[in-house]
N, C-alpha and C positions, 0 to 999 in steps of 0.2 A: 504494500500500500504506500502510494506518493504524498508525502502532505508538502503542502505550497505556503509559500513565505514571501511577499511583494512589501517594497516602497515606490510609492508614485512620487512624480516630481523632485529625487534626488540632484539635487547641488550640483553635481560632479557631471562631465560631460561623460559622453558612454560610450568612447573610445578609451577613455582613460580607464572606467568601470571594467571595461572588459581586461583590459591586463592583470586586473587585481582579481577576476570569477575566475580565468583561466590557471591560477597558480590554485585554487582550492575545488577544482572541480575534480569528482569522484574520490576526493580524501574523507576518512574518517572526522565527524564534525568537532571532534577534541585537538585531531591534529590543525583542522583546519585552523580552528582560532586561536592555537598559538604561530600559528604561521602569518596570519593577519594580524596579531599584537605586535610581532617586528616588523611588519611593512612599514616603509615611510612613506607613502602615499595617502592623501587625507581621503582618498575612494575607501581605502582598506575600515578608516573609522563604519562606515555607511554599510558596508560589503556586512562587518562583525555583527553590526544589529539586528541584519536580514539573517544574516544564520541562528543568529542564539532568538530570534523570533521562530525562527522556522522549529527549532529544538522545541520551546517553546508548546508547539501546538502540534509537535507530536505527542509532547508529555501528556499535556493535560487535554487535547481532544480525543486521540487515538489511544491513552493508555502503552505509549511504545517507550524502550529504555533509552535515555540519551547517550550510553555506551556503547550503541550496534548501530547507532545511525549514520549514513553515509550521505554526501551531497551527491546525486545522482545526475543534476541537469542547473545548469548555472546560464541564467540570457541578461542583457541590459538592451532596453528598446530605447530608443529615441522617445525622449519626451517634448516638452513645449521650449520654442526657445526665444530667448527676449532681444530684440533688436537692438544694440545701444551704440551710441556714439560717443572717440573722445578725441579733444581738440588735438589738431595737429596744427603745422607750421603754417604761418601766414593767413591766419584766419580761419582756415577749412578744418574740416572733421573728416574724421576717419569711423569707419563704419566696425564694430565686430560684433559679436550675438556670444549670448549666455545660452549653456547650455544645459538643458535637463536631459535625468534618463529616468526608465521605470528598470527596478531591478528585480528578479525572480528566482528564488531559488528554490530547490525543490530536494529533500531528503526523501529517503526510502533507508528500509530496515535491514542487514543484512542476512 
């Protein structure tokens, strides 16, 4: 049985996201989040929440151990993103966009 664990509208652009799912995908979820506490990437803060969410709600919906749980399927979708401008030389502006992502991670029991 798969339990699901999402954050919408996450801070962090989801290319960035994605480097940080791909280092804990398919690891046991005890190895994973010590391997996300040494990350230096503030995605890895956002990444640890959705896991120990995901642990979370296999504990207490499904009754599963959070000793045998593994991350099974790791995605970050493109979220909304904000237009913004900042001054550049000689009066003009420069255009760049904030970026969100939706992040999803998915346990299963071994």
């Amino acid at each position: 049985m798969e339990v699901v664990a999402s954050t919408r509208q996450a801070r962090v652009s989801p290319r960035k996201v994605r480097l940080v799912l791909d280092t804990v995908r398919g690891k046991k979820v005890d190895e994973a989040l010590i391997i996300l506490s040494f990350l230096p990437t503030p995605a890895a803060r956002t990444v640890t929440k959705v896991v120990k969410s995901a642990i979370a709600n296999a504990e207490n919906n499904f009754q599963m151990s959070p000793a045998q749980l593994r991350i099974v399927k790791t995605y970050a979708d493109k979220g909304q993103t904000l237009k913004r401008f900042r001054a550049s030389a000689r009066g003009r502006v420069s255009p760049f966009c904030r970026r969100f992502s939706h992040i999803t991670v998915i346990v299963e029991e071994d």
